[in-house]
N, C-alpha and C positions, 0 to 999 in steps of 0.2 A: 504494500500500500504506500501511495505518494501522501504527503501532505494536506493535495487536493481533496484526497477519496474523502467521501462521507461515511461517516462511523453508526452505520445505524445501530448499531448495537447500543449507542449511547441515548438514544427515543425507543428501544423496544418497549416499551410500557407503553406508552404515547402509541404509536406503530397498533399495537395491541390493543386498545382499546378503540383509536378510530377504526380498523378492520371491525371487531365486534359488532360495534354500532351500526357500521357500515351493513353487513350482517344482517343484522335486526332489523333494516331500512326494509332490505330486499324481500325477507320473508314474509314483513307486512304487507307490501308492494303484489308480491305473487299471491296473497291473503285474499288481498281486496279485489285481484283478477277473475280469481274463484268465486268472490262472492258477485261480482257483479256479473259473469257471467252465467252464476245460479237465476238469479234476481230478473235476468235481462229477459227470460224465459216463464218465470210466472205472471201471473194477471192479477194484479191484486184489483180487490172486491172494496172500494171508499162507500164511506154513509155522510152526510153531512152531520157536523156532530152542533148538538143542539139548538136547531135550525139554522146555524149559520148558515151564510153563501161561501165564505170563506177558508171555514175550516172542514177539515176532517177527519175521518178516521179509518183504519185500514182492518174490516172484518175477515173474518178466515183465516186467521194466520194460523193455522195448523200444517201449510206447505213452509211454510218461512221457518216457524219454528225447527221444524225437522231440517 
């Protein structure tokens, strides 16, 4: 090694934990692929929730749930 090299060994903690997190990003990421792919393919069932125009509510979730 020159002078130049970088000594990663001297941030492997650092190194280690942004990988980690990093990590953790991606599996969320592939998480929420699944799930909206699940999601993208149900019909959910709305009621208007106490006569609102506005609001509502999402009956049948017994496909969601599972």
């Amino acid at each position: 090694m020159t002078d130049s090299d970088h000594n990663a060994m001297d941030y492997l903690e650092d190194i280690e934990d942004i990988s980690g997190g990093a990590q953790g990003e991606m599996q969320i990421e592939q998480t929420m692929k699944v799930v909206e792919e699940r999601w993208s393919a149900i019909d959910f069932t709305v009621v208007s929730y106490r006569d609102s125009k506005d609001r509502f509510i999402i009956t049948d979730i017994e496909d969601l749930v599972t």
